[in-house]
C-alpha positions as CSV (number, residue, x, y, z in Angstrom):
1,X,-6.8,-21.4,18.8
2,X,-7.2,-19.8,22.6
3,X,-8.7,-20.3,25.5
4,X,-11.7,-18.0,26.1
5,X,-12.3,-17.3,30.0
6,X,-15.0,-14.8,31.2
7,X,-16.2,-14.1,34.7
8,X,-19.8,-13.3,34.8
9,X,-22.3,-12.4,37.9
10,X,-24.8,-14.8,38.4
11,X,-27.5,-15.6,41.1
12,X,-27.6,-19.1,42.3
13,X,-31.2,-20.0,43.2
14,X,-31.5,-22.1,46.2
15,X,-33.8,-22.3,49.4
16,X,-31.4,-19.9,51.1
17,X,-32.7,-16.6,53.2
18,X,-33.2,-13.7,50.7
19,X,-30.5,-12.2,52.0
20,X,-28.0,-14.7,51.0
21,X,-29.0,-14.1,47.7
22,X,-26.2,-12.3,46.2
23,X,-24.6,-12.6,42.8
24,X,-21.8,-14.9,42.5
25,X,-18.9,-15.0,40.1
26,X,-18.9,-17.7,38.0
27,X,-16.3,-18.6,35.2
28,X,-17.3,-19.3,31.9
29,X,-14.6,-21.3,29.7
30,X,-14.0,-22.6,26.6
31,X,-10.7,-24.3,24.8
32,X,-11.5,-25.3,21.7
33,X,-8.3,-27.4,21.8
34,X,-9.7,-30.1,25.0
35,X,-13.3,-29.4,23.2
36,X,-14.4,-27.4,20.3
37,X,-18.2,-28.1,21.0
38,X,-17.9,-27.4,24.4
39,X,-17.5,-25.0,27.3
40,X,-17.4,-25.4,31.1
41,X,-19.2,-23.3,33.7
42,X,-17.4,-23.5,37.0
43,X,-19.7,-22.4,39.8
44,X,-18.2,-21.6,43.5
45,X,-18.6,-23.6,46.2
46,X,-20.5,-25.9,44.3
47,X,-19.0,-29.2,45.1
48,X,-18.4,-29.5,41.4
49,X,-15.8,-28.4,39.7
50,X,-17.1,-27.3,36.6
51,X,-19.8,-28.6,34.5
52,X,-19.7,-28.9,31.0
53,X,-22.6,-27.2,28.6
54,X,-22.6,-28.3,24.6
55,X,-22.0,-24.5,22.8
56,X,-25.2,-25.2,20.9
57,X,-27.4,-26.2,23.4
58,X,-26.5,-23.0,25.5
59,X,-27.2,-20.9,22.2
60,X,-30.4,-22.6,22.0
61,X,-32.0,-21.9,25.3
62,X,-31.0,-18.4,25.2
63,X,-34.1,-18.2,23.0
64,X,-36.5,-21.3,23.9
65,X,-36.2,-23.9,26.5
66,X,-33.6,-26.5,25.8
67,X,-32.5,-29.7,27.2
68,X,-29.5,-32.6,27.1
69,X,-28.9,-35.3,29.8
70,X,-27.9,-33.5,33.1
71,X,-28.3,-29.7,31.7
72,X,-31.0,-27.5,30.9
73,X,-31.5,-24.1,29.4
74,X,-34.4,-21.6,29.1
75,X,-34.4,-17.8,28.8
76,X,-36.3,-16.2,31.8
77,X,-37.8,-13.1,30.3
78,X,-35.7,-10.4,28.0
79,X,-32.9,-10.1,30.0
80,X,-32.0,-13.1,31.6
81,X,-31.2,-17.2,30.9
82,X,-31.3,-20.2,33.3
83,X,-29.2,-22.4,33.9
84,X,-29.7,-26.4,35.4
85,X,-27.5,-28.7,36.5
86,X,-28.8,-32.2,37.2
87,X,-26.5,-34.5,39.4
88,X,-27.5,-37.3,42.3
89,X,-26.8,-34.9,44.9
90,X,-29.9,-32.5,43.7
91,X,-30.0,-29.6,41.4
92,X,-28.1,-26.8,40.7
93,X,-29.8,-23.4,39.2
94,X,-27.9,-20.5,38.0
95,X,-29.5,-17.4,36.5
96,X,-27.2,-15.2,34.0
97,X,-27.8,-12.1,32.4
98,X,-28.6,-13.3,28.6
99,X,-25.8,-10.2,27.6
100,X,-23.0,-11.6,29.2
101,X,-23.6,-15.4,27.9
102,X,-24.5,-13.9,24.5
103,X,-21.0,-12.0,24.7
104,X,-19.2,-15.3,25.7
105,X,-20.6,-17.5,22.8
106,X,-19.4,-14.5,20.4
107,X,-16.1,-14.9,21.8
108,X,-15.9,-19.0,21.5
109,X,-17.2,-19.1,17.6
110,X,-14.2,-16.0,17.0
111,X,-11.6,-18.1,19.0
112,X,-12.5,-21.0,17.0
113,X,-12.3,-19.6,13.6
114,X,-8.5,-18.5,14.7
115,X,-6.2,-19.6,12.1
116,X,-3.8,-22.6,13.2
117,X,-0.2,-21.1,13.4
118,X,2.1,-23.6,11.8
């Protein structure tokens, strides 16, 4: 099984001027190895490193609003899917095109049907 890495352009929604809204790249992971049920977003200049995002929850709230402990999901009309990240330190909000995360689960659920090699 392999690692799956993807960059992808995402806006970060914060209080910032409108003008500092520009997409950022963010890097969307998954090793079925550390954790097949898993993958990690890692957002710059966060603070945090990477957070981690159950597979099925992020499939789910590509299509309805979903929810588990610190991270929440919801599509935000045809084209687009939020991401929340709760901490102590506040909130984080990504928004990602719904193509690019749809093209990134594909690639997890091929990576982890790859044969074992012995």
């Amino acid at each position: 099984m392999s690692v799956v890495e993807q960059y992808a352009r995402a806006h970060v929604i914060s209080d910032a001027p409108p003008e500092d809204d520009r997409p950022v790249r963010v890097v969307l992971r998954y090793d079925p190895e550390r954790d097949p049920r898993c993958v990690r977003v890692g957002l710059p200049g966060a603070g945090v490193p990477e957070w981690t995002v159950d597979r099925e929850l992020l499939e789910r709230g590509l299509t309805a609003p979903a929810g588990s402990g610190e991270v929440r999901v919801w599509p935000c009309g045809r084209v687009q899917a939020v991401l929340e990240f709760h901490t102590a330190q506040g909130v984080s909000v990504v928004q990602f095109e719904t193509k690019a995360l749809t093209r990134f689960l594909r690639r997890t659920y091929a990576a982890a049907a790859e044969p074992v090699p012995h």
